[in-house]
N, C-alpha and C positions, 0 to 999 in steps of 0.2 A: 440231313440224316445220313447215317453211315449205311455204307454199301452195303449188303447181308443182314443188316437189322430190320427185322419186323419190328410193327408194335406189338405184336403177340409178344415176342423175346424181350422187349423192355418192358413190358407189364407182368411179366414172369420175375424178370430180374429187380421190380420194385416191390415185387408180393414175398419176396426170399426175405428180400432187406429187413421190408418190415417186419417180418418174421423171426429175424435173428435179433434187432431191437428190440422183440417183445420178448424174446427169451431173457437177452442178456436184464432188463429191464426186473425181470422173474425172478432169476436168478439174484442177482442185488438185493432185492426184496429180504430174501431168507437170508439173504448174511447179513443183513444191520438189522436183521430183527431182536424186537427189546430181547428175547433171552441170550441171544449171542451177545449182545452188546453190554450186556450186565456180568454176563460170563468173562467177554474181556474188561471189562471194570473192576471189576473184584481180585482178576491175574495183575494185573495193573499195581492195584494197588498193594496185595501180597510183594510183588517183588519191589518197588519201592520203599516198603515199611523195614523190609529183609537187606537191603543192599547199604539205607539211609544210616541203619546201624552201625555198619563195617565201616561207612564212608567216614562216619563221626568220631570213631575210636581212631582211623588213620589220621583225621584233622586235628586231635587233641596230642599224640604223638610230634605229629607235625610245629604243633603250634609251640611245648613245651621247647624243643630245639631252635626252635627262630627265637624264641626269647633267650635262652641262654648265648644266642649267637651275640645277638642285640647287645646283651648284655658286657661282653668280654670285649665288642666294639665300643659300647661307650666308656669301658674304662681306659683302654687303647688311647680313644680318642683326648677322653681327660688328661693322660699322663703326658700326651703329647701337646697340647695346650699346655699345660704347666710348665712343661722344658722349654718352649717357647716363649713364653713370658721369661721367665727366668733369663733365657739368653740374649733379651731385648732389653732386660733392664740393667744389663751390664755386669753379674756379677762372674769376678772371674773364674771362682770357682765351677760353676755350672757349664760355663764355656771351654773350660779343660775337661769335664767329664762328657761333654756331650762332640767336644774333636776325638 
């Protein structure tokens, strides 16, 4: 046991503890209680239903320029494949327009 400690002072100092466990314990209670919790349920889902909105009109935006991107790449890519064949199967004309 430590020098200066009573048991009187360590059964003070375990009747405090207790005491603030029970509060903190209390305290807890009332905040996840069902009306709080349906309270935040409902804010929950308000901002959700409000934000999922905006996020969908940004994604349709979104999505219409990745296609035209897609787009203007596959013809790229087409035209480019074709000048290559072309240039592999020897004809000279194609080989003077593409030096």
């Amino acid at each position: 046991m430590h020098a200066g400690l009573s048991n009187g002072k360590i059964v003070n100092w375990i009747n405090v503890d207790i005491e603030r466990i029970g509060d903190f314990v209390a305290s807890g209670r009332s905040t996840f209680s069902p009306s709080h919790f349906l309270h935040a349920a409902i804010c929950s889902m308000v901002f959700v239903v409000v934000s999922n909105k905006s996020l969908v009109n940004m994604q349709e935006k979104h999505h219409s320029k990745i296609m035209e991107a897609k787009d203007v790449s596959m013809k790229a890519t087409s035209e480019t494949r074709a000048r290559v064949l072309k240039l592999h199967s020897g004809e000279p004309t194609s080989l003077k327009k593409i030096l």
